[in-house]
C-alpha positions as CSV (number, residue, x, y, z in Angstrom):
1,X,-69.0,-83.1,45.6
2,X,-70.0,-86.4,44.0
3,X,-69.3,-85.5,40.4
4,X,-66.3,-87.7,40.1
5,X,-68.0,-90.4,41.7
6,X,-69.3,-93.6,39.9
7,X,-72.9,-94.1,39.7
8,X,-72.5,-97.3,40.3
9,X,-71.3,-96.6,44.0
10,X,-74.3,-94.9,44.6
11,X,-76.8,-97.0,46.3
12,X,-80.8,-96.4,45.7
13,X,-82.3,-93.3,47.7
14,X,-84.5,-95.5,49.2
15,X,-81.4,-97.5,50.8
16,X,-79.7,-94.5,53.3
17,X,-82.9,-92.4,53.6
18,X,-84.7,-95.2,55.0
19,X,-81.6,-95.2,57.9
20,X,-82.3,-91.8,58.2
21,X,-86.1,-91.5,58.5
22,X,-85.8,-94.2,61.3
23,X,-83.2,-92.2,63.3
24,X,-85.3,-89.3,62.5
25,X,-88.4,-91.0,64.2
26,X,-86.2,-92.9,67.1
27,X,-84.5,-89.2,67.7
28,X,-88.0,-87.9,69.0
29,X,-89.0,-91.2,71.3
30,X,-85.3,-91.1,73.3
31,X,-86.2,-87.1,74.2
32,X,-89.8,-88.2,74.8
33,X,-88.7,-91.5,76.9
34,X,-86.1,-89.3,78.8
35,X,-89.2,-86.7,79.4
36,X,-91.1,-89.8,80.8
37,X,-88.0,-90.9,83.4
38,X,-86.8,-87.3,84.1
39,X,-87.3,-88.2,87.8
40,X,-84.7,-91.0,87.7
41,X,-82.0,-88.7,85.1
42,X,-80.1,-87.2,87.7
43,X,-79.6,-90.5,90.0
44,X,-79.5,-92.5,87.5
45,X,-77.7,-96.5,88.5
46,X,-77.7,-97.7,85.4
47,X,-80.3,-100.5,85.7
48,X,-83.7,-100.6,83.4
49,X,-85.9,-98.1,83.2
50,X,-87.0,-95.2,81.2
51,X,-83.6,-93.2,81.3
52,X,-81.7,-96.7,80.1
53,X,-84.2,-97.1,77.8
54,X,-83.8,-93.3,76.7
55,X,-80.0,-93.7,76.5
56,X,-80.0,-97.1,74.0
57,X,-82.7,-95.1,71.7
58,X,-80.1,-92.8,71.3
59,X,-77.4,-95.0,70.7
60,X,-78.9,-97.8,69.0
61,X,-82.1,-95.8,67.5
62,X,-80.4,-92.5,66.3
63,X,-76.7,-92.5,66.2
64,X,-75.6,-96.6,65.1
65,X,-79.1,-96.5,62.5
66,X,-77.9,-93.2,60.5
67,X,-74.1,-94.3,60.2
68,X,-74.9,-97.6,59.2
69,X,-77.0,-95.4,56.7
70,X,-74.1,-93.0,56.1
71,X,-71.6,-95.3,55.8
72,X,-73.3,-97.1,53.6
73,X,-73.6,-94.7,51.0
74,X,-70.5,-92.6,52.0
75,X,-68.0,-95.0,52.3
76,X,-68.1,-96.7,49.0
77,X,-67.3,-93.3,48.0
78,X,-63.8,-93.2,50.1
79,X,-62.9,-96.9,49.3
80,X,-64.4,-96.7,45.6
81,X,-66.4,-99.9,46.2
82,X,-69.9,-100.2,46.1
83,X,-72.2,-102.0,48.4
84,X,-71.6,-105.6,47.7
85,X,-75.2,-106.8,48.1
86,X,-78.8,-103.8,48.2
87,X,-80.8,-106.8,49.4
88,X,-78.4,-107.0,52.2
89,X,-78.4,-103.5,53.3
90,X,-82.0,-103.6,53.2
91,X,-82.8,-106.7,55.3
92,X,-79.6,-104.6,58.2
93,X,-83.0,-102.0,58.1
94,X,-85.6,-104.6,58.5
95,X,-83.7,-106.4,61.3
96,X,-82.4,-103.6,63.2
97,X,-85.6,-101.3,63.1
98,X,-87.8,-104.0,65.0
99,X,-84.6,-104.9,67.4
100,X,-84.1,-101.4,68.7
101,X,-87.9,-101.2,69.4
102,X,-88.0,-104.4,71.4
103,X,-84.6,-103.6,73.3
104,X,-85.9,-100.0,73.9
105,X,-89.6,-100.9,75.2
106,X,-88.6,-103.9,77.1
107,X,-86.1,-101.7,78.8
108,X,-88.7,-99.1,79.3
109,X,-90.7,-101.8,80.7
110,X,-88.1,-103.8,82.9
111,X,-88.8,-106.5,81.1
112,X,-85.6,-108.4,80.2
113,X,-87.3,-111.2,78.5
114,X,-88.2,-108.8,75.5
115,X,-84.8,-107.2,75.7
116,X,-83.4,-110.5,74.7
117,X,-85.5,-111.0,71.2
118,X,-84.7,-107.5,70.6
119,X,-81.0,-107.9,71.1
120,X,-80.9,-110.8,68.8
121,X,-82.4,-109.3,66.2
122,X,-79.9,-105.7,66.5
123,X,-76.7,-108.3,66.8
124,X,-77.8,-110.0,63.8
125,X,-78.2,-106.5,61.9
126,X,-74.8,-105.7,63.1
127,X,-73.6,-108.6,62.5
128,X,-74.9,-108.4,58.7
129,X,-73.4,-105.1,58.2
130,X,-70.1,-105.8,60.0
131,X,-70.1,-108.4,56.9
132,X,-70.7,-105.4,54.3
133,X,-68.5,-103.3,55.7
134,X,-65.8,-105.5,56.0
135,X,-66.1,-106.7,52.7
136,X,-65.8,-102.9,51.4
137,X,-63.1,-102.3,53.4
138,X,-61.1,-105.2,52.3
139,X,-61.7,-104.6,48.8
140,X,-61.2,-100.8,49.3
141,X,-58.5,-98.9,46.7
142,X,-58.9,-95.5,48.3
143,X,-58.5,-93.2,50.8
144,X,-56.1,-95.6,53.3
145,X,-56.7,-93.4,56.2
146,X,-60.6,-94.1,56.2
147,X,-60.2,-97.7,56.0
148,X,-58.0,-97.8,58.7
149,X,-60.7,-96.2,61.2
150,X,-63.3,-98.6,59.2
151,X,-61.2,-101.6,60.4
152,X,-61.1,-100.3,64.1
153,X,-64.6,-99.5,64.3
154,X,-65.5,-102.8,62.8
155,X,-63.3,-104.3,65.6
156,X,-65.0,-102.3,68.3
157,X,-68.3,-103.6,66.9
158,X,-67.7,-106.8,67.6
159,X,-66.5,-106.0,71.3
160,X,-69.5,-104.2,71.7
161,X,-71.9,-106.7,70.5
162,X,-70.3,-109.1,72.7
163,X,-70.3,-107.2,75.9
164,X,-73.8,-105.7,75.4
165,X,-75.1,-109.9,74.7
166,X,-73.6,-110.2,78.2
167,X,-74.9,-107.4,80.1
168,X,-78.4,-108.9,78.6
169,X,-77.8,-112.3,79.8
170,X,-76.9,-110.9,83.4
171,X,-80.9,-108.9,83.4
172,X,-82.4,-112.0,81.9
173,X,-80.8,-115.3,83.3
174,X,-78.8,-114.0,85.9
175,X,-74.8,-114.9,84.0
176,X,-72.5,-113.9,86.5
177,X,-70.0,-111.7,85.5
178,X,-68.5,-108.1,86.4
179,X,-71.3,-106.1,86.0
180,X,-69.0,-102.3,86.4
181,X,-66.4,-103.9,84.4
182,X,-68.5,-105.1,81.3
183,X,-70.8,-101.7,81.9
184,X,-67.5,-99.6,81.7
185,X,-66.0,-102.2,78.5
186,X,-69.5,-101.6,76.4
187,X,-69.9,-97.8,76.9
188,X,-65.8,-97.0,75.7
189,X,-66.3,-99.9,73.2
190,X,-69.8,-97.8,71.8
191,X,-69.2,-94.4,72.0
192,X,-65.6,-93.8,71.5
193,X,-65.1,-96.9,70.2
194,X,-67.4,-97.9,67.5
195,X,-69.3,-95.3,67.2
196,X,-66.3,-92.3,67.7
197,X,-63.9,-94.1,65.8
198,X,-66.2,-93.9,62.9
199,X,-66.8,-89.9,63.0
200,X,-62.9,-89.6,63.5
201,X,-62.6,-91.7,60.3
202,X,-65.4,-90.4,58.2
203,X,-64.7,-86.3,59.2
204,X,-61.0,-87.0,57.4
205,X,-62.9,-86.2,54.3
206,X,-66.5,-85.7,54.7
207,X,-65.9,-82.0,57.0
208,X,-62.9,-81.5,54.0
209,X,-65.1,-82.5,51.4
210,X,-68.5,-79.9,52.7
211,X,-66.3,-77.2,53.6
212,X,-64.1,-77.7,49.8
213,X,-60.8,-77.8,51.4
214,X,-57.8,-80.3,51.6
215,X,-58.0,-83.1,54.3
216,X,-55.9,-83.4,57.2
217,X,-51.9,-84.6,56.4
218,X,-52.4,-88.4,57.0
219,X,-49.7,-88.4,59.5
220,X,-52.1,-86.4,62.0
221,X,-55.4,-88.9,60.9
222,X,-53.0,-91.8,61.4
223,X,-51.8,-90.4,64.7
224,X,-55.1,-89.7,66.4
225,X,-56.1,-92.6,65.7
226,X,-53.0,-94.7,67.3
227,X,-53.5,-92.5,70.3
228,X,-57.7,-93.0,70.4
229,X,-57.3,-96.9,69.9
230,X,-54.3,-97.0,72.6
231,X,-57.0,-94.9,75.1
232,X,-59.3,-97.9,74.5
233,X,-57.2,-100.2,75.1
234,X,-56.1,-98.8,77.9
235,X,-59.6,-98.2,79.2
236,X,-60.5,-102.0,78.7
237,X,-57.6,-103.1,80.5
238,X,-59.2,-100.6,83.2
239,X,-56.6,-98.4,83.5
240,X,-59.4,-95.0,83.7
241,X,-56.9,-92.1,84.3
242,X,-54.2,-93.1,81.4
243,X,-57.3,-93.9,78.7
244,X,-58.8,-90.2,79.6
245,X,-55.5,-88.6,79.1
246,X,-54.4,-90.5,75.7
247,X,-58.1,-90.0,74.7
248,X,-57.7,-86.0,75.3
249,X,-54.1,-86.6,73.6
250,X,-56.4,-88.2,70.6
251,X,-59.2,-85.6,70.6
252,X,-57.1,-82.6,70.4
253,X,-54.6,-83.9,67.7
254,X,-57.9,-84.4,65.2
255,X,-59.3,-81.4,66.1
256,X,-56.5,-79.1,65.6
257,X,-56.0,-81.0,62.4
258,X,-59.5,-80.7,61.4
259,X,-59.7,-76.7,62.1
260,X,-56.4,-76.5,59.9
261,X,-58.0,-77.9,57.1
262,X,-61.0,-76.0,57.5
263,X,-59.7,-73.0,57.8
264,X,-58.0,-73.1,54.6
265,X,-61.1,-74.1,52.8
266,X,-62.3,-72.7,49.4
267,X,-66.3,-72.4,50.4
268,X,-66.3,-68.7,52.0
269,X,-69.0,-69.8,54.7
270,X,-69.3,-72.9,56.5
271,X,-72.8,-72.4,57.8
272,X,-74.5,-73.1,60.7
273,X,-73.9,-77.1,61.0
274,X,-70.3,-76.3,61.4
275,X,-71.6,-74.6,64.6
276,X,-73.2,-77.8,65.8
277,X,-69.7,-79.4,64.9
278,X,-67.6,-77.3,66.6
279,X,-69.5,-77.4,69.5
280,X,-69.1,-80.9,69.5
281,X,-65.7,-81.3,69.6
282,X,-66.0,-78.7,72.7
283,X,-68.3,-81.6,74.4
284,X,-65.7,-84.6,72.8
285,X,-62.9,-82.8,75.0
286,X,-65.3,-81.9,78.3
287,X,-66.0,-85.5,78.3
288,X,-62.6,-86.7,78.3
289,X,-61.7,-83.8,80.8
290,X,-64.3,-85.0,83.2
291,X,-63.5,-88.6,82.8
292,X,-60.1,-88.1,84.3
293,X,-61.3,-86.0,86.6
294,X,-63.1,-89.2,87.6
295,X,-60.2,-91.1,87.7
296,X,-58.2,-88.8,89.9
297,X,-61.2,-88.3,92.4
298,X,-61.9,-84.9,91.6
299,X,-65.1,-85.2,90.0
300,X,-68.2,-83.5,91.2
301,X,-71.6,-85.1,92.5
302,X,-73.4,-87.0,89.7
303,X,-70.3,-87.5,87.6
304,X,-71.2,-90.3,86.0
305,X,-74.4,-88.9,84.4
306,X,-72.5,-85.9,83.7
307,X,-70.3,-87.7,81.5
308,X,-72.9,-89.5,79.7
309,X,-74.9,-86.1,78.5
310,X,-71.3,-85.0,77.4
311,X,-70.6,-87.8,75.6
312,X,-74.1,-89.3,74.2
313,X,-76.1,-86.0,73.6
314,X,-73.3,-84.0,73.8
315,X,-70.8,-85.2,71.4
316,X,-72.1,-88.1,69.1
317,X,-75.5,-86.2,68.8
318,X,-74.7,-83.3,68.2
319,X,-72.2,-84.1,65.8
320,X,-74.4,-86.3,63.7
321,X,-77.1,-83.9,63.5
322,X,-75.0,-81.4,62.6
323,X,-73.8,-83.9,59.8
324,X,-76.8,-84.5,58.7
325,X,-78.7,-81.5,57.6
326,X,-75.9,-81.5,55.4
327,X,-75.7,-84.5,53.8
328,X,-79.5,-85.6,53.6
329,X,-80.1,-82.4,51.3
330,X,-76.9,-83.3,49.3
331,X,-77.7,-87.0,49.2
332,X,-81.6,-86.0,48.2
333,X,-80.3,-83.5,45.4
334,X,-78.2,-86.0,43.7
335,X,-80.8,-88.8,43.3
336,X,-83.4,-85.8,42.4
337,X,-83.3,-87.6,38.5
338,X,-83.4,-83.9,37.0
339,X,-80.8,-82.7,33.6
340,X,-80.2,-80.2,36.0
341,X,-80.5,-81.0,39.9
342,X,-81.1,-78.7,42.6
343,X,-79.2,-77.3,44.8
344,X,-78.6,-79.1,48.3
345,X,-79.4,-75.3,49.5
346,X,-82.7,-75.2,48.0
347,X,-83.8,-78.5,49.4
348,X,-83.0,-77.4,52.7
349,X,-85.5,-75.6,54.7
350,X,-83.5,-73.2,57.3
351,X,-86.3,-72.3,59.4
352,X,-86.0,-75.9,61.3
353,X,-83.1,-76.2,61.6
354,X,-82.4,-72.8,63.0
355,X,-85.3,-73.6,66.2
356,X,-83.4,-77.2,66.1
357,X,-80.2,-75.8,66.9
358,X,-81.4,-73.4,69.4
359,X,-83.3,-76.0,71.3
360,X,-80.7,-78.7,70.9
361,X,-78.3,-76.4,72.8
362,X,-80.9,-75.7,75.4
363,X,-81.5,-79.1,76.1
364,X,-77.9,-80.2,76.4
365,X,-77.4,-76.8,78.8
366,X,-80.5,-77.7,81.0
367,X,-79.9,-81.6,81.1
368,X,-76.0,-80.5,82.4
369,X,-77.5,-77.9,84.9
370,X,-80.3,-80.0,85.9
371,X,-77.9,-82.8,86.4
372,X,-75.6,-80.8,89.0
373,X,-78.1,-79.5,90.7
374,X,-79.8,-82.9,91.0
375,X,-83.0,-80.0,90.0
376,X,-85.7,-82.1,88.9
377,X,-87.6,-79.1,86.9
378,X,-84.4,-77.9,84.7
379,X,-84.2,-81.9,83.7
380,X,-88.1,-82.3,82.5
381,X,-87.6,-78.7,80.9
382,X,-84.5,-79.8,78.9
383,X,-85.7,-82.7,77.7
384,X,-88.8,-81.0,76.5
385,X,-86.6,-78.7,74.8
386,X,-85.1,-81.8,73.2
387,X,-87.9,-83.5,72.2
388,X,-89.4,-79.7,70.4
389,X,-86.0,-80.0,68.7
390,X,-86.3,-83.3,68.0
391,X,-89.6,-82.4,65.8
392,X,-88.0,-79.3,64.6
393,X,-85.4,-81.7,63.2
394,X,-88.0,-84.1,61.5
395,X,-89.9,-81.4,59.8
396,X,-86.2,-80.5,58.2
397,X,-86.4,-84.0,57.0
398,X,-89.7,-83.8,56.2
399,X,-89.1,-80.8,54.0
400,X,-86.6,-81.9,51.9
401,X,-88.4,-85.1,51.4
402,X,-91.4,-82.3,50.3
403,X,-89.2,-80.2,48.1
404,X,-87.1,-83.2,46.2
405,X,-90.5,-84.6,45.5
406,X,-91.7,-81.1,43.5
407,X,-88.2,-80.7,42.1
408,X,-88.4,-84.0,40.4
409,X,-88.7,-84.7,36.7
410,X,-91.3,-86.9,36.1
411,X,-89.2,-90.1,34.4
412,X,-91.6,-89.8,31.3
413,X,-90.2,-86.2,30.8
């Protein structure tokens, strides 16, 4: 897939596997510190706690740390730029690793007053990589339609940083401010925003690119991506019921685009991960579905939680992981240093990744269930099941690790 590509655009494997084995670890504590605050899932305000805390190890911890490692790597491959600076997208790792742990346990602990160093130091990562992405996007001389989502996301980055700084200041000093408001800005501005806009842009030729088939007709990328930023904006402007319906507009345009590509691929099987994509489009659309249900009154009891497993759990993590046991054997084959690498199939071991998907779909089932039916049990069960597939998904990582290390070529050799 990379044979075309210059070496010279591909960073160190220390550089995105690093990303990766920290989203790896951070995947397990958010199931185990939603395991510890099961009793407060189902009801849950908003405020600190062990479910907040659960909910930004997910977002911060697992889904921003492996796309800034993706992108990283991948998207010098779309814009044919490298990384400008390695020692820069190292010290994004160093910054970010201990920011998310500080944010995370100070949540955990309602203690705002270690939120606050740990915010500083994830803004600053973000801040550092917003600088490296922006100068590869500004530089870029391929692939138009992936910039163009890098630019939005890079712009929804900043709103989020922003809103999230506030939302601190309110726990720790007190700021007055709209507290719904900013919640309601941060959330579109992190998941669909920075966050979504970034799989929309990457999938244009990453799913195309797996599956060896042509990407979407640019017209479609460029036209779910007017309708997804328009959704935002309307959402920020707080107008709930219009920004669910352009988002669902949005959503459906790239998926339909997506499964037209796909099914004119080349590769006769997609393989399981495509399952674990699929089914999170299915969770991309339910959110959006229930969010305008929300808007027109019609949503059930517990709405609001409902429509964060849909969209955190549901859709982001589900599409990442499925993502990833795809490109971390890839990535690991092509730094393997042998005449004649491996294949990414024979660096993968299936046998986790099949109990993975099982229990990730389990989980995501029970926390839904246990959600409605404010059932206290069906929430601790599901996210045990999360937190067993959680493991199941770092002994993938850890196997490949394990097998590119006996596939190697010793550089003497």
């Amino acid at each position: 897939m990379f044979a075309n590509v210059a070496r010279s655009r591909l960073l160190p494997m220390s550089v995105p596997f690093r990303y990766f084995g920290a989203a790896v670890a951070l995947h397990i504590a958010a199931w185990a510190a939603l395991l510890a605050g099961a009793r407060d899932v189902a009801a849950f305000p908003g405020g600190l706690g062990w479910p907040f805390a659960a909910l930004h190890l997910a977002t911060l911890g697992v889904l921003a740390m492996a796309a800034i490692g993706a992108t990283l790597q991948l998207l010098p491959v779309a814009t044919r730029q490298p990384v400008r600076s390695v020692g820069a997208a190292k010290l994004v790792w160093w910054l970010f690793v201990p920011g998310v742990l500080l944010f995370g346990g100070g949540a955990a602990a309602y203690a705002p007053r270690a939120m606050a160093p740990g915010a500083v130091l994830a803004l600053a990562a973000l801040s550092l990589y917003g600088w490296l992405l922006a100068r590869n996007l500004w530089s870029a001389r391929g692939m138009p339609v992936v910039v163009a989502h890098g630019w939005a996301a890079l712009a929804a980055l900043a709103g989020l940083a922003f809103t999230g700084l506030a939302l601190v200041a309110r726990y720790e000093h007190g700021l007055a401010l709209d507290h719904s408001a900013f919640r309601v800005a941060h959330l579109v501005l992190a998941a669909y925003g920075f966050m979504g806009l970034l799989a929309l842009g990457l999938s244009q030729f990453l799913l195309p690119m797996l599956a060896v088939a042509r990407p979407p007709a640019p017209r479609s990328a460029y036209a779910a991506l007017g309708t997804a930023l328009a959704a935002i904006l309307l959402a920020l402007g707080g107008f709930l019921g219009a920004a669910a319906l352009a988002g669902l507009v949005a959503a459906a345009i790239h998926v339909v685009s997506l499964e037209r590509s796909l099914r004119a691929r080349l590769r006769p099987a997609l393989g399981p991960a495509f399952q674990l994509v699929r089914a999170s489009w299915a969770l991309l659309l339910a959110s959006l579905a229930l969010a305008l249900a929300m808007a027109l009154g019609w949503a059930p009891p517990r709405a609001g939680v409902l429509f964060i497993v849909l969209l955190v759990p549901g859709w982001l993590l589900t599409f990442l992981l499925g993502v990833l046991q795809r490109i971390v054997p890839f990535l690991a084959s092509v730094h393997a240093g042998a005449r004649a690498p491996p294949l990414a199939s024979a660096l993968s071991p299936q046998g986790p990744l099949a109990a993975h998907r099982v229990l990730h779909f389990a989980a995501l089932a029970g926390l839904l269930a246990g959600v409605a039916l404010d059932a206290l049990w069906l929430v601790q069960v599901a996210a045990a099941a999360g937190l067993a597939g959680a493991l199941a998904f770092a002994a993938f990582f850890a196997g490949v690790l394990g097998r590119l290390k006996s596939a190697r070529v010793p550089a003497h050799a």
